[in-house]
C-alpha positions in Angstrom: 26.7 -21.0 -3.6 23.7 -23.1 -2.0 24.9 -22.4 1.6 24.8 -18.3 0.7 21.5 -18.5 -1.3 20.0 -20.6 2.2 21.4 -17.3 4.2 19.5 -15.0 1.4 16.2 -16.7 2.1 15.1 -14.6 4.7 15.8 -11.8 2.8 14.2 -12.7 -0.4 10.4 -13.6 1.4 11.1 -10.4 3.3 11.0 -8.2 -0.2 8.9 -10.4 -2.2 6.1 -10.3 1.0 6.5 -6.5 1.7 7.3 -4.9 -2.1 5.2 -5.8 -5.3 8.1 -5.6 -7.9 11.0 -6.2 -5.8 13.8 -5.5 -7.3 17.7 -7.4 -6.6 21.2 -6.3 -7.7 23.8 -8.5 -8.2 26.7 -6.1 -7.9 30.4 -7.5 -10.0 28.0 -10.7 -11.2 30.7 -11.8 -12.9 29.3 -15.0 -15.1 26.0 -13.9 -13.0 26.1 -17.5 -11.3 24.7 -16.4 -8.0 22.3 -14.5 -9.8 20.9 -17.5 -11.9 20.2 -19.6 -8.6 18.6 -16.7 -6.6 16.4 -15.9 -10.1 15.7 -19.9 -10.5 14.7 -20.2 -6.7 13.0 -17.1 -6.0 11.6 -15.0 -9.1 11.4 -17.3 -11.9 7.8 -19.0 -10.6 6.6 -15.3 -9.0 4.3 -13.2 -10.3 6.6 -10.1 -10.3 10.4 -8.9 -9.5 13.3 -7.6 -11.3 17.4 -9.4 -10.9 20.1 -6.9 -12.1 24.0 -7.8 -12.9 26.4 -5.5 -13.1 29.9 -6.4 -14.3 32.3 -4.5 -15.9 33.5 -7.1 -18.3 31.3 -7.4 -21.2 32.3 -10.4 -22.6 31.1 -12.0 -19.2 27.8 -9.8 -19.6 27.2 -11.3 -22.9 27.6 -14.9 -22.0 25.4 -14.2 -19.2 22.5 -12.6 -21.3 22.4 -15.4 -23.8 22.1 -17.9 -21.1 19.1 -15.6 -19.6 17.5 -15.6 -22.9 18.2 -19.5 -23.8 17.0 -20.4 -20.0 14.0 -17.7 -20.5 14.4 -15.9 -17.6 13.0 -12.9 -18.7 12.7 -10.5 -15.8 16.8 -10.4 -15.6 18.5 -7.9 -16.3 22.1 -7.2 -17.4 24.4 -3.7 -17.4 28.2 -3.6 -18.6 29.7 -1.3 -15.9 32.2 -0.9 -12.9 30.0 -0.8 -10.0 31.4 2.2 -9.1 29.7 3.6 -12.6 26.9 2.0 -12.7 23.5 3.3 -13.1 21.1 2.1 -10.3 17.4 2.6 -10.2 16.1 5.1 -7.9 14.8 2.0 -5.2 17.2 -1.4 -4.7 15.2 -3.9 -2.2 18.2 -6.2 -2.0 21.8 -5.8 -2.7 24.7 -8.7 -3.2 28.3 -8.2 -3.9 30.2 -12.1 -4.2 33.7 -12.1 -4.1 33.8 -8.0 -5.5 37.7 -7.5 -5.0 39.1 -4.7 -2.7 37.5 -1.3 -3.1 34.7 -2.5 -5.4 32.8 -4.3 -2.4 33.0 -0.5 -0.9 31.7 0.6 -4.2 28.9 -1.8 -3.5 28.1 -0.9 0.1 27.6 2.9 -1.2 24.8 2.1 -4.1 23.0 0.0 -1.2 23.3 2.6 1.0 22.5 5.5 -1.1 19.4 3.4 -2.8 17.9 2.3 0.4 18.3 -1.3 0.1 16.3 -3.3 3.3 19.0 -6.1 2.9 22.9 -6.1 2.4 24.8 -9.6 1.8 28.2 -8.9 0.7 31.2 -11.7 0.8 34.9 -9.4 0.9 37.5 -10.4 -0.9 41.2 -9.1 -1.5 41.3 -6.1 1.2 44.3 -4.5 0.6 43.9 -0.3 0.9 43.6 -0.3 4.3 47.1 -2.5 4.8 48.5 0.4 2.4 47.1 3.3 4.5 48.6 1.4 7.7 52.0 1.2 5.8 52.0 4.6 5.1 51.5 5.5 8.9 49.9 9.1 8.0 48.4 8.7 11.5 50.4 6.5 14.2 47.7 5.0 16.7 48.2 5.4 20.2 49.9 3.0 22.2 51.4 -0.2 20.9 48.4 -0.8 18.1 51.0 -0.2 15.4 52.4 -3.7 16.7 49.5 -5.3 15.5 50.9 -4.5 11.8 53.9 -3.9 12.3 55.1 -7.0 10.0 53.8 -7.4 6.6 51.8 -10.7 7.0 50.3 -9.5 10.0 49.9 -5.9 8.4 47.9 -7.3 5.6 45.5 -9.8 8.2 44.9 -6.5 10.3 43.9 -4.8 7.5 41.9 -7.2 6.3 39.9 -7.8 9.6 40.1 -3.9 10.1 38.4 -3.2 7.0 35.8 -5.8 7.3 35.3 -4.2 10.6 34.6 -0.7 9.1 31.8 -2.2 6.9 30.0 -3.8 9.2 30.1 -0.3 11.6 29.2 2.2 8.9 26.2 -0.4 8.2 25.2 -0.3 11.4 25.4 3.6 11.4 23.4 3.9 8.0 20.7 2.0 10.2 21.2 -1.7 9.5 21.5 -4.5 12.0 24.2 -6.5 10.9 25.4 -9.8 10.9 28.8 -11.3 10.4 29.4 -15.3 9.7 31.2 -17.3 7.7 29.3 -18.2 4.6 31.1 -21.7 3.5 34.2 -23.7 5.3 37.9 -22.5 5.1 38.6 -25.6 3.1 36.4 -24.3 0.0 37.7 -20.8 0.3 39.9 -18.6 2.7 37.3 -15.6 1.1 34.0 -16.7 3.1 33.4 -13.8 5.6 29.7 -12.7 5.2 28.4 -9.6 6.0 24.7 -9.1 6.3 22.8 -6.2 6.9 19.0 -5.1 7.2 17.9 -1.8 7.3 15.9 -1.5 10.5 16.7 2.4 11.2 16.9 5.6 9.2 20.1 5.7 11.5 22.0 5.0 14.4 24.2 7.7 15.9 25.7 5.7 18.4 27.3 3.3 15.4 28.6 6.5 13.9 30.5 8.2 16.6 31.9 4.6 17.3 33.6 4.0 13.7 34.7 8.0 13.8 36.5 6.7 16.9 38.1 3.7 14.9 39.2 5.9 11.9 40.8 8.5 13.9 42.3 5.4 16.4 43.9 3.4 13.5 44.5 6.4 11.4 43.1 4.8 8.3 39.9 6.4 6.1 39.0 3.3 3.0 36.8 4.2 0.6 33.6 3.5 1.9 34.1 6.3 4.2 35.4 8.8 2.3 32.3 8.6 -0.6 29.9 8.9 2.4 31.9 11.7 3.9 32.2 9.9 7.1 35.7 11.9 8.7 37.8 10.6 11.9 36.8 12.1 15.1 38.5 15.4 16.0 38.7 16.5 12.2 35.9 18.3 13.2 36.8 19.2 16.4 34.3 17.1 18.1 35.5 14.1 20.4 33.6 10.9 19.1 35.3 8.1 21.3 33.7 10.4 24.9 30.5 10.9 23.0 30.2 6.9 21.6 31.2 6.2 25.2 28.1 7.8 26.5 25.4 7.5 23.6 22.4 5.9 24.1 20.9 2.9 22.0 19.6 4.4 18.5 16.9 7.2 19.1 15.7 7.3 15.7 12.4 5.7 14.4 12.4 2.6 12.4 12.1 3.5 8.7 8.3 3.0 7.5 9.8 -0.2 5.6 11.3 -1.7 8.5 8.3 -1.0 10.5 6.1 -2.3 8.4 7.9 -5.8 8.1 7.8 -6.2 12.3 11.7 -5.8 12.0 12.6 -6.2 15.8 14.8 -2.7 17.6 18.2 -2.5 16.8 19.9 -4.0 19.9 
């Protein structure tokens, strides 16, 4: 928990210097731990800035109120929903998702995408829709890529990794640069794959054409791509993988936000 809030840091002086009320979501809080330290480190001694947990087990949301209220941390807030259903305000300036199991950290990516967050952190856990799309072999990928799952142990690593993989790209075609480490060592936890992301872009075209090219490769489409209506190339009869091939670096202009923090060109 220490190590992640350390990889937040940045993050957290980034909204809090650029945004007067910053406001953070802590998306399947669960017993809101993370929440508490990034509150008690960053927002309890500010003059402003909102922290919102959503979990859709209220007797977890409960517990975690009282101990806001006993603790006096009054600028947290707390929502009883699946993230999925929750209801987000109109601006998020940072978005976390800890241990948010399968689909739900898919769930998460989408309210950060759709509410403009300038910072993504999201730890994966329990991937297993993508292993059940590659089962189902809808689509057989070229070649001998259907070796690479053809067993079920290895099926359900490859679908892990691939669906990891699919976040990070549709991140970085939503405009964020993106960063993927491991957030703790493998003895504490065989969940620790981090995946950060800062908005930097409005978009990034390139990124886009690349994980159409990956869907239609693969012959899987998760969740996170079907709610943005993100489709495998050729189902609209274009041909992503030539035009990725031959894209240029991202032509669009920084989003004010990111040009007003000095954020550096996406790569």
């Amino acid at each position: 928990m220490n190590h992640l809030v350390g990889l937040l840091r940045p993050a957290m002086e980034d909204v809090q210097s650029r945004h007067a009320n910053p406001l953070v979501v802590d998306a399947g809080s669960g017993n809101a731990y993370l929440g508490f330290v990034v509150y008690d480190l960053f927002l309890k001694d500010a003059q402003a800035g909102e922290l919102l947990s959503i979990e859709g087990r209220p007797d977890l949301t409960e517990r975690a109120k009282g101990r806001a209220e006993r603790l006096h941390f009054d600028r947290m807030r707390f929502q009883t929903a699946h993230i999925d259903a929750a209801e987000y305000p109109e601006r998020i300036h940072v978005l976390m998702a800890l241990h948010a199991c399968d689909t739900a950290t898919d769930d998460a990516l989408v309210a950060a995408i759709k509410h403009g967050a300038d910072h993504v952190a999201v730890v994966p856990c329990c991937q297993a829709e993508v292993a059940a799309q590659l089962k189902e072999k809808k689509a057989k990928p070229a070649g001998s890529m259907s070796l690479l799952f053809q067993h079920p142990w290895h099926r359900r690593e490859f679908g892990s990794h691939l669906t990891n993989v699919i976040r990070a790209l549709t991140l970085e075609a939503f405009g964020y640069q993106v960063t993927v480490t491991e957030l703790t060592g493998w003895e504490h936890s065989l969940k620790n794959e981090l995946i950060l992301g800062r908005r930097v872009h409005r978009d990034n075209r390139r990124a886009r054409l690349q994980l159409q090219a990956l869907l239609a490769e693969t012959g899987v489409q998760p969740r996170l791509t079907r709610l943005l209506g993100i489709t495998p190339a050729g189902a609209d009869g274009s041909d992503a993988g030539a035009m990725a091939a031959s894209e240029p670096a991202p032509d669009a202009e920084p989003t004010p936000d990111a040009a007003s923090s000095g954020a550096p060109p996406e790569p």
